[in-house]
C-alpha positions in Angstrom: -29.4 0.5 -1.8 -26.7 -1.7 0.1 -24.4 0.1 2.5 -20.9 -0.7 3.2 -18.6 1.2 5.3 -14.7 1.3 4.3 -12.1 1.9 6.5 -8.2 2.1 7.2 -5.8 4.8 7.6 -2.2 5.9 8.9 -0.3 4.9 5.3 -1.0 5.2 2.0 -0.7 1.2 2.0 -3.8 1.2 4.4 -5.9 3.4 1.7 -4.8 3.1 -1.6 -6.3 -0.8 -1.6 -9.5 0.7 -0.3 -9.7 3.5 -2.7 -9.4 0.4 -5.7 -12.6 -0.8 -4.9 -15.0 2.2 -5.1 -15.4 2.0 -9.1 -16.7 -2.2 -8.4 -18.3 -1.5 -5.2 -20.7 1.4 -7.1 -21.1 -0.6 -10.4 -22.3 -3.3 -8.0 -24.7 -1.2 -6.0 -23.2 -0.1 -3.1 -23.2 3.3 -1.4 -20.0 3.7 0.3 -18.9 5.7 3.8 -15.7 5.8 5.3 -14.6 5.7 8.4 -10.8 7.0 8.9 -9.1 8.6 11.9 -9.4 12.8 12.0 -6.2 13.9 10.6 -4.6 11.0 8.9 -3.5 11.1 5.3 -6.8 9.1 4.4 -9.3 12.5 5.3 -7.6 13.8 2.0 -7.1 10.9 -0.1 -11.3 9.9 0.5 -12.3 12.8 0.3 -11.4 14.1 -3.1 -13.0 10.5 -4.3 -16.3 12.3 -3.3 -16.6 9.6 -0.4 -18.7 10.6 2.7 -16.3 10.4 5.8 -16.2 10.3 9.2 -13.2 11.1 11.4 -13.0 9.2 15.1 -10.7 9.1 17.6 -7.6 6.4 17.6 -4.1 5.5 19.5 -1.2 4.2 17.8 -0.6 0.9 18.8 2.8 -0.2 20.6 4.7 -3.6 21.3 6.7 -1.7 23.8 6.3 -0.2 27.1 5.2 3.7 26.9 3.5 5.9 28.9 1.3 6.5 26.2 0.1 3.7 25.8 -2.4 4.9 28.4 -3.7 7.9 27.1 -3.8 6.4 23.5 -6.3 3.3 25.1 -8.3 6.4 25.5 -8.5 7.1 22.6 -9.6 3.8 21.4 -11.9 3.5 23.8 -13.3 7.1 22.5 -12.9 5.9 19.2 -15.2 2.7 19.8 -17.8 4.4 21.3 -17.7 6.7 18.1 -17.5 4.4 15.6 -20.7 2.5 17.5 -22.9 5.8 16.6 -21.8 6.1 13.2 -22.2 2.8 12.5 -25.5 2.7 13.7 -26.5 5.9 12.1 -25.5 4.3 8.7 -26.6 0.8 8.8 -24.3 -1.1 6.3 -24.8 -4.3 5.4 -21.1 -5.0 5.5 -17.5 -3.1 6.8 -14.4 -3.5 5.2 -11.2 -3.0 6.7 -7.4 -2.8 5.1 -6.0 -2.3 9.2 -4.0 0.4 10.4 -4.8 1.7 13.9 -8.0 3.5 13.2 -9.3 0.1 12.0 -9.4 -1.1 15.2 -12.1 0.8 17.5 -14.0 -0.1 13.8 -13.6 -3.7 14.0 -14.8 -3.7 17.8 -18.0 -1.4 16.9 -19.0 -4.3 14.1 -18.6 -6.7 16.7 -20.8 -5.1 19.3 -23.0 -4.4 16.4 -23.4 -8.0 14.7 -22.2 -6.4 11.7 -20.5 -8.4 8.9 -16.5 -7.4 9.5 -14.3 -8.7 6.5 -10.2 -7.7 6.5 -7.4 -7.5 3.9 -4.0 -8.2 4.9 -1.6 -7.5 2.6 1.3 -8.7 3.9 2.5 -12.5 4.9 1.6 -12.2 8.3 -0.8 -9.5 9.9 0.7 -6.6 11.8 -0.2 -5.6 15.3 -3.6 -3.6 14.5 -4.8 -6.4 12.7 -4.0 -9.0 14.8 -6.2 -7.3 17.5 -9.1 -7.0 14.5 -9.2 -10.7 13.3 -11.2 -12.3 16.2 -14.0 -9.7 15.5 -13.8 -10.7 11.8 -16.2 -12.8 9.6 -13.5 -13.1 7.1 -9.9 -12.0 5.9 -9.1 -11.9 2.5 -4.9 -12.6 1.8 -2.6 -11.1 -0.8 0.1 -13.7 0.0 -0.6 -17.8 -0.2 1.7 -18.1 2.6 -0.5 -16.0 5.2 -3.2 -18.7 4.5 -0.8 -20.7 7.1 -0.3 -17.8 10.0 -3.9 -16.4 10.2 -6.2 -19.6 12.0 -9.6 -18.5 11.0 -12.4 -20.5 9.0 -12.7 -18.3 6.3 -9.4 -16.6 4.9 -9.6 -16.1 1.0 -6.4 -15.7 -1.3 -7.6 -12.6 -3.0 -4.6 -10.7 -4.3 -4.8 -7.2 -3.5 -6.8 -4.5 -5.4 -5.1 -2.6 -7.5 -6.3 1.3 -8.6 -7.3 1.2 -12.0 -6.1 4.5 -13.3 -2.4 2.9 -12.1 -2.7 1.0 -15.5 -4.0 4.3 -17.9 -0.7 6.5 -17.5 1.0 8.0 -20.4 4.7 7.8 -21.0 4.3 11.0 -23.1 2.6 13.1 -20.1 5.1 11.2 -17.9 8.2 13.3 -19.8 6.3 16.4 -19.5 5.8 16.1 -15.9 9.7 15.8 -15.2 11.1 17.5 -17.9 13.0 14.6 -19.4 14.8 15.5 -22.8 17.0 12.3 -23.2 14.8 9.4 -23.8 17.3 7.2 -21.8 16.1 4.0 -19.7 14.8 5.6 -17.1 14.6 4.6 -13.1 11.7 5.2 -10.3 13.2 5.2 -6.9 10.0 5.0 -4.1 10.8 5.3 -0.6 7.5 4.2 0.6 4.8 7.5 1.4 6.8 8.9 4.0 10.4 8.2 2.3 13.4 6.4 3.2 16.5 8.5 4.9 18.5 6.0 3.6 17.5 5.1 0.4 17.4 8.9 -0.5 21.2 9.5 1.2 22.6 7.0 -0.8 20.5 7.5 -4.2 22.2 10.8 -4.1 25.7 9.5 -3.3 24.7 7.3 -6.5 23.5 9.8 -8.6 27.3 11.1 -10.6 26.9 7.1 -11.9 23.4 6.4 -11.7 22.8 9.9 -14.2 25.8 8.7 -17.0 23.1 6.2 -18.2 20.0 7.1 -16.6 16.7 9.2 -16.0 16.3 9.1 -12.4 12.9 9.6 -11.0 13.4 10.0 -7.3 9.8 9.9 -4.9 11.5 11.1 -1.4 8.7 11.7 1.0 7.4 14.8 2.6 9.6 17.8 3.2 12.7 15.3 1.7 13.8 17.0 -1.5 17.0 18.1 -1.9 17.0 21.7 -3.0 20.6 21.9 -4.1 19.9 18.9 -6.3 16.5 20.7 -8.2 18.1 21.6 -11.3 20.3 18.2 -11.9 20.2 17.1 -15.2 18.0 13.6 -15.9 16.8 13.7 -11.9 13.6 14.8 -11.3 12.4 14.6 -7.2 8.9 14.7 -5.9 7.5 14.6 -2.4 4.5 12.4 -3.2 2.4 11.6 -6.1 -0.9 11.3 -6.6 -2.9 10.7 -9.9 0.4 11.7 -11.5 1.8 8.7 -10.6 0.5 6.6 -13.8 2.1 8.6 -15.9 5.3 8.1 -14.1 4.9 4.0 -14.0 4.2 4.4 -17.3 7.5 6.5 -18.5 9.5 4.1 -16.0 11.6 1.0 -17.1 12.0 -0.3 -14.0 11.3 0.7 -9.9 13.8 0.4 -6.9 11.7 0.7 -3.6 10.4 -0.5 -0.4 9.2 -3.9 0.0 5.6 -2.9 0.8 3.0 -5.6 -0.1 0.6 -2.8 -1.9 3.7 -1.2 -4.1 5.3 -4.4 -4.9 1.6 -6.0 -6.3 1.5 -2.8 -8.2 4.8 -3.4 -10.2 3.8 -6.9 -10.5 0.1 -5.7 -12.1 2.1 -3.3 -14.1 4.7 -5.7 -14.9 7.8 -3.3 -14.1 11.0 -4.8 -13.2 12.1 -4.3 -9.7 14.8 -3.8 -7.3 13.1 -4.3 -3.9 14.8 -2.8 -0.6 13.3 -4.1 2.1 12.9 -2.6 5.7 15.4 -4.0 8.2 14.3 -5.9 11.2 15.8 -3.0 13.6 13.5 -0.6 11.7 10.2 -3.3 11.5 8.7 -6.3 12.3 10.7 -7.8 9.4 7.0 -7.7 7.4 8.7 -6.2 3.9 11.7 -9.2 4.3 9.1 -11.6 3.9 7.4 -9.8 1.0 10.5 -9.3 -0.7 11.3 -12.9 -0.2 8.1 -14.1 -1.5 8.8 -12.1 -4.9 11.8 -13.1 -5.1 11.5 -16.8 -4.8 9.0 -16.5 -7.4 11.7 -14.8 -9.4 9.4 -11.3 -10.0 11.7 -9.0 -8.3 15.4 -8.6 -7.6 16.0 -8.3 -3.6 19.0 -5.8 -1.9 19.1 -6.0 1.5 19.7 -2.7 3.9 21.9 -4.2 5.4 24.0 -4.2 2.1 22.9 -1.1 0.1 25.4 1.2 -0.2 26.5 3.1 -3.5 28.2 1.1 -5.5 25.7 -2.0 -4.6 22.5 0.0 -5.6 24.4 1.0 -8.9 25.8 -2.9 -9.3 22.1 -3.9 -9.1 20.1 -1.1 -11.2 22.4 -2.1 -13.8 22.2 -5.6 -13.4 18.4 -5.7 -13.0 18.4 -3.1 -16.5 20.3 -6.4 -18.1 18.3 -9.1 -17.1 14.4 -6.7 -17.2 12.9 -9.4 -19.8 13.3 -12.2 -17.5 12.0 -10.5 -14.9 8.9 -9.5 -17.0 8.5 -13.1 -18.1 8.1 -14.4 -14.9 5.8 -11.7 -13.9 3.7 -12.1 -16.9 3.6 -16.1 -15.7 2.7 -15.0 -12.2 -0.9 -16.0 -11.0 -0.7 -13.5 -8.6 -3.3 -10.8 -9.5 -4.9 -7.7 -8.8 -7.5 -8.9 -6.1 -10.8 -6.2 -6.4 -12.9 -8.6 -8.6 -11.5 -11.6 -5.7 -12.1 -8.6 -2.7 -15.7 -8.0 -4.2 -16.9 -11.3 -4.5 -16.0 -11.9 -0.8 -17.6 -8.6 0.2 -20.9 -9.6 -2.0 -20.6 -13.2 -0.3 -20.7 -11.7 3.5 -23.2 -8.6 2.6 -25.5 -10.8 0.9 -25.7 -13.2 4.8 -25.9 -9.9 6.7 -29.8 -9.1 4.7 -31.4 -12.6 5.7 
């Protein structure tokens, strides 16, 4: 049976891509392993896919001075030699990456060990762990045409990103049940990204009195964010996370106001859900969700707010605005050829695994 080893970790948007291409990669023969750091949010999300997985050591990676960035180069040093013996334990035939910092000592082990490497990068240009991964790449597959012009390698494929199947099976009706809904009102998901956003949730709040006259509000805030003096509003329903509850949700919601990440924003463009993107400020980021957002926006799939601007009566101005104008949105994503990437991701990872056995 081919091997392949998956890995990435730190975000949801570093596992969730991953975890889309099990069902393909077993239909098409592979047995899979991953390779994730020891207490990231991945060990969990891998694990209950029945996916055999192996912890190693990792630093986060900094653009700034800081004392640890000694004792983290430890770690990745730690974390190569570990990855080295696993990877020679298992013997793939290829390793796939979606970045993040545990990524890293992985991409230098496949180097060491002639091993086929092939990464995704989901945004327009590839953050800092992935920057330091590329060299020791055979390939990196692009969700965004324009990172086709930032990343100078021989073989970069516009792939689209995968998309989890199960995103598109949800069911409105299960959707009500899970937050209690009685009005069958338009009805509004609000996404902060996995960890939440301190801002978006402060000001969705400060929105809600006008927001809840027209609305259902479903509100993902993050770990330990919910608001427990706000648990029995009326029409607002808050959770911490989701999981495979989160179908059901897309599928109750009319339209989405979140993040600009390049994973959630190709999944309301898969699901065709109109969208009010809030991107991450360039005090708060390397300005990688700005570029998303303006991406989608020039290509007139989603409606753009920026932090800089989003305040309460400009994130009720443009829910209702984006409620208004919701068929010309979907029109222009249903004319997208932007699409979900596994069958694109795949074929690449058949194309390199099939070299590696010669």
């Amino acid at each position: 049976m081919k091997k392949i080893i998956l890995t990435g970790g730190g975000t949801a948007g570093h596992v969730t891509p991953n975890i889309a291409l099990i069902d393909k990669l077993q239909k098409e023969g592979y047995d899979i392993y991953y390779i994730g750091s020891k207490t990231g949010m991945e060990k969990d999300l891998i694990g209950a896919r029945g996916i055999r997985y192996y912890g190693i050591s990792c630093g986060k990676l900094r653009r700034y001075m800081d004392i640890k960035n000694v004792t983290d180069a430890v770690r990745v040093v730690k974390g190569v030699f570990e990855a080295v013996s696993i990877i020679k334990k298992i013997s793939p035939q290829v390793i796939f990456s979606k970045g993040g910092f545990v990524a890293v000592p992985v991409a230098v082990a496949a180097k060491i060990l002639n091993i086929p490497l092939i990464i995704h990068e989901s945004d327009i240009t590839p953050g800092l762990a992935n920057k330091i991964a590329i060299p020791f790449a055979k390939a990196v597959c692009a969700s965004f045409p324009e990172t086709l012009s930032y990343v100078k390698k021989e073989n970069v494929f516009l792939t689209g990103t995968p998309i989890r199947k199960e995103l598109f099976n949800g069911s409105k009706e299960k959707g009500f049940a899970l937050c209690g809904f009685t009005e069958k009102r338009p009805t509004v998901l609000v996404i902060g990204g996995s960890q939440g956003s301190i801002k978006i949730n402060a000001v969705l709040r400060q929105a809600l009195p006008a927001l809840l006259k027209s609305y259902n509000i479903i509100h993902i805030c993050g770990r330990e964010n919910v608001d427990k003096a706000l648990l029995n509003t009326e029409n607002y329903k808050q959770f911490e996370y989701l999981g495979p509850e989160l179908a059901h949700i897309y599928a109750l919601s009319d339209m989405v106001v979140s993040r600009a990440g390049a994973n959630s924003i190709y999944e309301f463009l898969a699901l065709k859900k109109p969208n009010l993107l809030i991107p991450l400020s360039r005090n708060a980021s390397r300005g990688d969700q700005i570029l998303n957002a303006a991406s989608f926006e020039k290509q007139s799939i989603s409606k753009v707010l920026p932090e800089e601007e989003l305040n309460e009566n400009s994130l009720v101005l443009n829910i209702i605005d984006l409620y208004s104008n919701r068929d010309r949105y979907v029109d222009a994503m249903a004319d997208s050829n932007l699409s979900d990437g596994v069958a694109e991701v795949v074929k690449i990872i058949n194309k390199f695994s099939k070299k590696s056995e010669k």
